[in-house]
C-alpha positions in Angstrom: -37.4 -39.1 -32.3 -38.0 -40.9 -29.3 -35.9 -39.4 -26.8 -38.6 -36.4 -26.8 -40.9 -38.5 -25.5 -39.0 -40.1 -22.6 -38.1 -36.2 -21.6 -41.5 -35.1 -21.4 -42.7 -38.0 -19.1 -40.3 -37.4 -16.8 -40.4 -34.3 -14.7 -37.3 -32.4 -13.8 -36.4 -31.4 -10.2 -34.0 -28.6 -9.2 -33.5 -24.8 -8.1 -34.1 -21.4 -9.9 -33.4 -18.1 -8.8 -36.2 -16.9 -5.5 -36.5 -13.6 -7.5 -37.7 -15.8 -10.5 -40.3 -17.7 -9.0 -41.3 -14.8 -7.1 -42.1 -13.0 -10.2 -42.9 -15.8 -12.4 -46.3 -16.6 -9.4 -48.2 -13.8 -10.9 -48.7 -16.3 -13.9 -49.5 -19.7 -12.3 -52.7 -20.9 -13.1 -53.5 -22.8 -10.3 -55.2 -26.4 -11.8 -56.1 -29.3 -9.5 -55.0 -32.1 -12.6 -52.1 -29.9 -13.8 -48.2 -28.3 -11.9 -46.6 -26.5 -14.6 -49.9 -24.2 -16.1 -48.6 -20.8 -16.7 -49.1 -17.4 -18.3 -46.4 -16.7 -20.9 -47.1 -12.9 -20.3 -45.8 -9.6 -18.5 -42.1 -9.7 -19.3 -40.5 -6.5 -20.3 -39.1 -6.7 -23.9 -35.7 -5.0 -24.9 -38.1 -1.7 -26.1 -39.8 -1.7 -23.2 -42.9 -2.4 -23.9 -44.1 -5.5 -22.0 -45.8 -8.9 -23.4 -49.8 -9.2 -22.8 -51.0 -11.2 -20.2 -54.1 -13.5 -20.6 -53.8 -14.4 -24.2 -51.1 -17.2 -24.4 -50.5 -20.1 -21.9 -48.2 -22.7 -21.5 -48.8 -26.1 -19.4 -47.8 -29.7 -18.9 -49.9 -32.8 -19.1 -53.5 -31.7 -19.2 -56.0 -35.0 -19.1 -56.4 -35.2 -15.7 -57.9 -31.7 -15.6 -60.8 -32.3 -12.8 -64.4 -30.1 -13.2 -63.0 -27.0 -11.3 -59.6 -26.8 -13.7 -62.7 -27.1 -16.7 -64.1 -24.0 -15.6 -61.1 -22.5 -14.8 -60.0 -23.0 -18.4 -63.3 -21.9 -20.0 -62.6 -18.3 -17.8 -59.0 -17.9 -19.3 -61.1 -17.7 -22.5 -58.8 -20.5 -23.9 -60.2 -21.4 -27.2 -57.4 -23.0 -28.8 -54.7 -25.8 -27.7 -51.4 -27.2 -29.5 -50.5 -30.3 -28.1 -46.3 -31.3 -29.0 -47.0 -35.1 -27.7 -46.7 -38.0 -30.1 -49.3 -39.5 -31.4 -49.0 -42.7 -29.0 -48.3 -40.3 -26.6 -51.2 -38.2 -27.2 -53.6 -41.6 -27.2 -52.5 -42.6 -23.7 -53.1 -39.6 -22.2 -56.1 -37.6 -24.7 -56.2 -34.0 -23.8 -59.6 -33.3 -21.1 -60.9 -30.1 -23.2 -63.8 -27.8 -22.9 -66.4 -28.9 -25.3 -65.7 -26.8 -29.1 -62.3 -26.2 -28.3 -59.9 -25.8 -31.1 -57.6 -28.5 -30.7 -54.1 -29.4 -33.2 -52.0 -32.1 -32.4 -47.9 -31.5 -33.2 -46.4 -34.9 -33.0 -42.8 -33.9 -35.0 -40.1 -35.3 -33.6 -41.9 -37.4 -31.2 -43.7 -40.3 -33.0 -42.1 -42.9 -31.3 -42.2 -44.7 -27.4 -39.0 -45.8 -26.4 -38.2 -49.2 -25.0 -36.6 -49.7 -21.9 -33.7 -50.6 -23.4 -33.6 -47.1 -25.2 -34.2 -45.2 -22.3 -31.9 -46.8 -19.7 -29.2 -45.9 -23.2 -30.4 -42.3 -23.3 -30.2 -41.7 -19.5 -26.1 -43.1 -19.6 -25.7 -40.8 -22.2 -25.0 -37.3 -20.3 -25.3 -35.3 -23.0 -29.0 -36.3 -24.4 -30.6 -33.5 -23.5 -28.3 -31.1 -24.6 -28.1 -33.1 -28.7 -32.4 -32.6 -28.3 -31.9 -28.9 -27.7 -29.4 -28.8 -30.4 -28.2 -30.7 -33.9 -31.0 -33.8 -32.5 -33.9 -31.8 -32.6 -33.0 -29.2 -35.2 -34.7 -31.2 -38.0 -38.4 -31.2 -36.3 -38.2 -27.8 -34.8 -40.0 -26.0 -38.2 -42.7 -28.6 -38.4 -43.3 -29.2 -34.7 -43.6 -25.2 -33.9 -45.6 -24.2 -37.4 -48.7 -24.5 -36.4 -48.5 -23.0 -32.7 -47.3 -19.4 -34.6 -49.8 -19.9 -37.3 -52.2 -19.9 -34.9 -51.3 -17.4 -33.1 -51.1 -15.2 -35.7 -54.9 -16.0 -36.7 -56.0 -15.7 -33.1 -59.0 -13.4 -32.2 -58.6 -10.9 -29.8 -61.1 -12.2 -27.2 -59.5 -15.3 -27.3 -56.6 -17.0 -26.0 -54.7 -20.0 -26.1 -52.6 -23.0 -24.9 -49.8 -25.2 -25.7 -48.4 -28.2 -24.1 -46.7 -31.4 -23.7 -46.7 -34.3 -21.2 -44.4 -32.3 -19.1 -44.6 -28.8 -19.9 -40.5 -28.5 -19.8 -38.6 -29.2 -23.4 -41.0 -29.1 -26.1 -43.4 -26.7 -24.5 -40.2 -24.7 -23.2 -38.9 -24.1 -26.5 -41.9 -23.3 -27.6 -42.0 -20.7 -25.2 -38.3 -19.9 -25.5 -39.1 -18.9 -29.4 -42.2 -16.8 -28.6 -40.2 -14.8 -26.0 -37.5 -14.4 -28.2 -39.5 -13.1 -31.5 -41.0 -10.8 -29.1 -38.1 -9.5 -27.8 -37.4 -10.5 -24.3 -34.2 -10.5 -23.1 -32.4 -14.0 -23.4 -31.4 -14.1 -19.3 -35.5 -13.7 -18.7 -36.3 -16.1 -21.8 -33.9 -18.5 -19.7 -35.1 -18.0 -16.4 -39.0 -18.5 -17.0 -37.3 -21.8 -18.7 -35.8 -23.3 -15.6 -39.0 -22.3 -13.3 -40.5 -25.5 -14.9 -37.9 -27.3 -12.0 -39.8 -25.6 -9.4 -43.2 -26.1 -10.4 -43.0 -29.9 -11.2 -41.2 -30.4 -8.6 -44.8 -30.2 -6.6 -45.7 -33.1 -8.9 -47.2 -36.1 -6.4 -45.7 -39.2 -9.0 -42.4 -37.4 -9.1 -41.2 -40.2 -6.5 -42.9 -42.9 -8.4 -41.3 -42.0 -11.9 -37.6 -41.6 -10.9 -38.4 -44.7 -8.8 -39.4 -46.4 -11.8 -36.3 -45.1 -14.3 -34.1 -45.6 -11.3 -35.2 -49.6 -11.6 -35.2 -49.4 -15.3 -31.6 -47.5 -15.9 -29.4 -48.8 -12.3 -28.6 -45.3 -11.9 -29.5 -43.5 -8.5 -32.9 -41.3 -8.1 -30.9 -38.3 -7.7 -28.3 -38.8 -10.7 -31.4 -39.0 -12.9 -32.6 -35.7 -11.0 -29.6 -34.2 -11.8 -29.4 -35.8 -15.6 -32.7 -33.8 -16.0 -32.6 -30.9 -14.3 -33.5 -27.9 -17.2 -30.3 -25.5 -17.1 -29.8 -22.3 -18.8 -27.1 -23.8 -21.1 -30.2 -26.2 -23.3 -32.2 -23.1 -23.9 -28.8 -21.3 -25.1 -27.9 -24.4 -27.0 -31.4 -24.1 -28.9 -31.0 -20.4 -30.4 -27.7 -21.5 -31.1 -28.4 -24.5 -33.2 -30.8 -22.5 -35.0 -28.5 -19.4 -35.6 -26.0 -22.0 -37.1 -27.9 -23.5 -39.6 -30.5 -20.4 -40.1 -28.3 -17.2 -39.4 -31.2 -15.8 -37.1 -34.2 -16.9 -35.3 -36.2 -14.3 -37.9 -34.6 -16.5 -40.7 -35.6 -19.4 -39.3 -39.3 -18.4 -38.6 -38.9 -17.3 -42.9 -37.8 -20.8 -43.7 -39.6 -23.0 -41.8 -42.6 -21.2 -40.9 -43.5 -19.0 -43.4 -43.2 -16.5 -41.0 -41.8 -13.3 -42.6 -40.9 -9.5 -41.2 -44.8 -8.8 -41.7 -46.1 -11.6 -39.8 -43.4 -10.9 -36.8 -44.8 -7.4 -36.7 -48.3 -8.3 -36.5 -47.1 -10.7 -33.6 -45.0 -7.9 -31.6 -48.5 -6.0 -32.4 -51.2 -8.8 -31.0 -48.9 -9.8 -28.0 -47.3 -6.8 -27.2 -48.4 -3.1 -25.5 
């Protein structure tokens, strides 16, 4: 599917809520080589109980992690990364990784690089990014996300782990979006830690550089291809919703395509919960 690829290069810029990057600052992991490396935990869930800090982080683009970000990795007790970039993808950029670090590559949906010619028709196209949240990207969402919750549900309690793409926003996003949701957070918190990505890669030095470069490559202006990809409440919605047409439920969904039954859920709630 290769417009995943072409929205994880590119780095959205736009506004969320002060009160959510406020909160949301407690989990920044500050990295020299990395903008959007976060903490997925200490949200309240619907019955009240709230999600565990320090076990499960989130981050964009991770191979330019310098010899600090290394040992600030190795202290988060990260022993595990899931990596949603293509194969190509993956090669261009290989992941900079503590030595004996688990490491799982989940290319679905994203084994392609587009051409120039496919991107400059993707970015005319106003509604791309709301067909990959939805009926686009439904048929890779099962095999792309398996291994992330298989993982998690093996992890050992004094470890924790990571997941990732090239920009941290749609494929780790949803990814994020799904472990929120089969958790339990509310879905107006679930959609709020979404849109912080805009804030954080916003800080990004080569933002200028890369909608410099799809501005040359599409004719459209640097801030209609901001706006274009800004992340907004309504692709996150759009996600659940796709699934809850075709599944019936995010829990049936998990059944299907995961393997991940009532059981497994519980033991989730019960590892990433207190």
């Amino acid at each position: 599917m290769k417009k995943i690829v072409v929205i994880a290069a590119v780095i959205a810029f736009g506004a969320t809520t002060n009160a959510q990057i406020s909160d949301s600052l407690r989990r920044v992991v500050k990295m020299e080589g990395a903008y959007n490396f976060r903490d997925t935990g200490g949200y309240m869930t619907t019955d009240g109980k709230e999600v565990i800090l320090g076990k499960v982080y989130r981050s964009d683009a991770i191979d330019k992690l310098s010899d600090k970000d290394l040992k600030t990795f190795e202290s988060k007790k990260i022993a595990s990364v899931v990596d949603f970039r293509g194969v190509e993808e993956a090669k261009k950029a290989p992941d900079r990784l503590p030595k004996n670090a688990d490491y799982v590559l989940c290319p679905a949906g994203s084994n392609n690089l587009p051409t120039v010619q496919d991107m400059a028709k993707m970015f005319k196209d106003k509604n791309f990014l709301f067909d990959m949240y939805g009926e686009g990207g439904l048929p890779y969402f099962g095999e792309r996300y398996r291994s992330l919750f298989v993982k998690l549900l093996t992890l050992q309690p004094d470890e924790a782990l990571l997941f990732h793409c090239t920009g941290g926003r749609d494929r780790t996003g949803m990814a994020s979006a799904l472990f929120l949701k089969i958790l339990d957070v509310p879905q107006e918190v679930i959609e709020q830690d979404y849109i912080a990505s805009n804030y954080y890669l916003a800080k990004n030095p080569t933002m200028k550089q890369m909608y410099s470069g799809l501005s040359k490559m599409t004719g459209m202006t640097e801030s209609e291809i901001k706006q274009q990809m800004e992340l907004r409440p309504e692709l996150i919605k759009n996600f659940f919703g796709a699934i809850n047409k075709k599944y019936g439920s995010i829990e049936n969904f998990f059944q299907v395509e995961m393997g991940i039954g009532p059981n497994e859920i519980e033991i989730l709630k019960q590892k990433y919960t207190r």
